[in-house]
N, C-alpha and C positions, 0 to 999 in steps of 0.2 A: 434265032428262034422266033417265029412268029404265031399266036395263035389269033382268031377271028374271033371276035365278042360281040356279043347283042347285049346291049343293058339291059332289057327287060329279062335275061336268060340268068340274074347273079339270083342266089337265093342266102338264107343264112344257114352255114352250116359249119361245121367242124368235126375231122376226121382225123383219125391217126392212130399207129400202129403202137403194139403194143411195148413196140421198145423204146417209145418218148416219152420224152422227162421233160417236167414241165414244174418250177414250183412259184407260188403265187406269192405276192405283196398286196394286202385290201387295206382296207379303210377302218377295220378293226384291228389288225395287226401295230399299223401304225398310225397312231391317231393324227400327225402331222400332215398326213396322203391330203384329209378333210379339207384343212385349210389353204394347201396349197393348190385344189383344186384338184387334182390326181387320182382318176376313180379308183385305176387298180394299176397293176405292174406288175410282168413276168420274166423268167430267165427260162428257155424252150432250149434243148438239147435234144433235136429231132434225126427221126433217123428212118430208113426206109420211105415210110410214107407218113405224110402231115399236110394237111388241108385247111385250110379256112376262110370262108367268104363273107363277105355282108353287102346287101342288097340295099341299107339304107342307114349304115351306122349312127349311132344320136353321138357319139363322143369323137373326137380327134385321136388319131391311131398314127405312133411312132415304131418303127422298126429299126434296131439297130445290131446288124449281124457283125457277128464278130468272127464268126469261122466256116466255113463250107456255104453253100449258095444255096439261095432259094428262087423264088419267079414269081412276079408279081402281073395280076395282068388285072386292067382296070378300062375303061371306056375310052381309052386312046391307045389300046395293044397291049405290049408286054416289056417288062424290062425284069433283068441280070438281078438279084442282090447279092450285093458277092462282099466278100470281108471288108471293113471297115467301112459302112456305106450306111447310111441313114435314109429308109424312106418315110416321107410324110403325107400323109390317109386324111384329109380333112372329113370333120364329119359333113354327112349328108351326101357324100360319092362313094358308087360300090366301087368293089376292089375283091382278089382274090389273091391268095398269094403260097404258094408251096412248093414242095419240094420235086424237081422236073424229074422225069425217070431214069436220067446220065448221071445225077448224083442221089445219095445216099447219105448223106450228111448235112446239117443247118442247125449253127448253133446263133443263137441272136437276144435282144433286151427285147420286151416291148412295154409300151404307155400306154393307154388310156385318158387321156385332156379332157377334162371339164370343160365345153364352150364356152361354161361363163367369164372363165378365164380370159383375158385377152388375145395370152401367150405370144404376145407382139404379132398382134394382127394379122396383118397380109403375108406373115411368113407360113400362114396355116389356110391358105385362100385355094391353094392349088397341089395336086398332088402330083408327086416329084420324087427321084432319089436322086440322092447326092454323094459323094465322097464325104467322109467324117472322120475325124480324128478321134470323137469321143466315144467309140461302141466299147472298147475296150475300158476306158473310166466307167461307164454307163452301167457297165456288165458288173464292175469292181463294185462299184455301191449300193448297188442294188442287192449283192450277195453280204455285204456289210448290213446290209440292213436286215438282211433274213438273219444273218447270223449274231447281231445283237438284239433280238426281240425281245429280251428281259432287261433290255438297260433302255429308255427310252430315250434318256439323255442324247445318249451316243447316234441312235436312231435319228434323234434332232438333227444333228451333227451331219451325216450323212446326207441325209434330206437335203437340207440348208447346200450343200456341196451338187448334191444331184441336181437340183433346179438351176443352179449358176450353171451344172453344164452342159442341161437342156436348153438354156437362152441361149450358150454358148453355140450350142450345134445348132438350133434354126436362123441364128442369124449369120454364120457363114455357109446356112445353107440357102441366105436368100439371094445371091449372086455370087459374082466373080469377088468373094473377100469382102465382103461392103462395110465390116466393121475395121479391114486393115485401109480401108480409105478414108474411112471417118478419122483414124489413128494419126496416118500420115498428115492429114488436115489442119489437126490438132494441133501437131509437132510445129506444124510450119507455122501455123499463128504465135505459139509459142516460139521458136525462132526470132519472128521477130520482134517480140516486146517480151526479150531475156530478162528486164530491167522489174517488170514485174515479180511481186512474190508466188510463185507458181506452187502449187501444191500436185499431190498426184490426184485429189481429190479436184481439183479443179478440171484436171485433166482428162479426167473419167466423165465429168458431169461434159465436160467440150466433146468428146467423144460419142456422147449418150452411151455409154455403157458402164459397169461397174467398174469397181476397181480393182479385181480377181480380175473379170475378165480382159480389161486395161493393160495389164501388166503379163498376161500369157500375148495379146497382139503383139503388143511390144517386144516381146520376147521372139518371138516367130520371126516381126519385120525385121528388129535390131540387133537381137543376140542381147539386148540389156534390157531389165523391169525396166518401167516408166521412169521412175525415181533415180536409175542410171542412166536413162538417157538424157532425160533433162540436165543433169551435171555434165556431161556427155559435151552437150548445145553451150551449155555455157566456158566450160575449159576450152573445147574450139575456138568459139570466138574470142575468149581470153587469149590464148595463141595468135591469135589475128593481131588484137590491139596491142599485144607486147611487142610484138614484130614491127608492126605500123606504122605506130602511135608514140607519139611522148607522153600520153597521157599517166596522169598518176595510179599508183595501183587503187589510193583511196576514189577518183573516178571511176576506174577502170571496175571497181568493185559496184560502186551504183548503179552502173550500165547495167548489168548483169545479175543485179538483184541479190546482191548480197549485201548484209548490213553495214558491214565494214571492213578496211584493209585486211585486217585479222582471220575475219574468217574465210574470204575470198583466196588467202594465201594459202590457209589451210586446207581447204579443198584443193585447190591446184597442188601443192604440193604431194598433196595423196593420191592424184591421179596421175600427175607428169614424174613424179620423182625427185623435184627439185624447185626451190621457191620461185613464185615471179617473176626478181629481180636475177635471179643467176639465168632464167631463161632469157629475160631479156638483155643480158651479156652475150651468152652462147651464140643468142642469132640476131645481135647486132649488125648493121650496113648489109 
């Protein structure tokens, strides 16, 4: 689908039928929205017909559909938003985005960003949709958060969880994976100076990323949290030098950054089944 646009032709508007549902998150509901910089936030269950444009928005606009498709068209064409798909509306470029007349359905989260916010930068520079894994999380807490509006606590809670996985979605929405290259990078420094005392926090801070988010990459790339894999990196090459090596387990143990013969055995045993030293029987010559 193609449609022609003239930028001077967007205006501000919004339209829609009378069978959309629409329910709002402000900055009076929850007083957290303030701090985190988050003007407003909605959950749209749109149907028939739904419209909305802006000619020259002052906030940053995230979209994140979770069911049925809508159509965005902004001063470079048009594009698809179809389930689990995140676009992102930097402020100050118009945009228009609704429901095409082949479908009858769009259900999706949207944001509002505070410029002041940084919200890592360059990932809010250009407008883009992407594949997203978190419309469906997005959608989940956002309804947690309408639905504990007398506990604020819990509201916190939510929040604190929503914003890890809005950094989560714009920074694998800024390339091919770029927070699983950071990860893998990581890994591999870590590889090689096992002998260090590595923490997951170290690893997170080597990554530039939290340590939630940390531990879902790792999860994705390895099938194990960080903190698995790193024991992971070190029983491999423990396997390596039992095989190897005549080296002592109490060496073999400082290589690899563990304190002592003791506890080096006891990881390895928990992971291979069987001590050190019977491994290093087993696959003796």
């Amino acid at each position: 689908m193609s449609i022609p646009i003239i930028s001077d032709r967007f205006k501000d508007l919004v339209s829609m039928h009378d069978s959309c549902r629409e329910r709002f998150i402000t900055q009076q509901k929850v007083v957290g929205l303030h701090e985190q910089e988050i003007y407003m936030a909605g959950l749209a269950d749109m149907r028939e017909q739904y419209l909305v444009e802006r000619k020259g928005p002052s906030m940053h606009t995230l979209l994140f559909t979770l069911q049925g498709q809508g159509l965005l068209v902004t001063c470079n064409g048009s594009q698809l938003l179809t389930a689990n798909s995140l676009a992102v509306l930097p402020a100050g470029k118009p945009f228009r985005f609704f429901i095409g007349d082949d479908v009858n359905h769009w259900q999706m989260a949207w944001l509002l960003l505070d410029v002041k916010r940084l919200w890592l930068g360059s990932q809010l520079n250009e407008q883009k949709v992407v594949a997203s894994e978190y419309a469906e999380s997005v959608w989940a807490l956002l309804s947690l958060m309408i639905a504990s509006h007398c506990n604020p606590l819990k509201q916190s809670l939510w929040l604190s969880e929503l914003v890890t996985n809005l950094e989560s979605a714009l920074l694998l929405g800024a390339g091919q994976n770029t927070a699983q290259q950071r990860v893998k990078s990581a890994f591999e420094q870590v590889s090689l100076q096992l002998h260090q005392n590595w923490t997951v926090k170290d690893i997170a801070s080597l990554s530039c990323l939290s340590e939630a988010h940390l531990n879902r990459v790792s999860t994705r790339l390895f099938e194990r949290s960080a903190y698995q894999h790193l024991i992971y990196l070190r029983i491999e090459k423990a396997q390596e030098l039992l095989r190897y090596s005549q080296w002592s387990l109490a060496i073999i143990a400082t290589h690899l950054g563990y304190s002592d013969a003791y506890s080096f055995s006891k990881s390895f045993n928990q992971a291979v089944g069987c001590s050190p030293k019977v491994y290093r029987l087993r696959n003796a010559g």
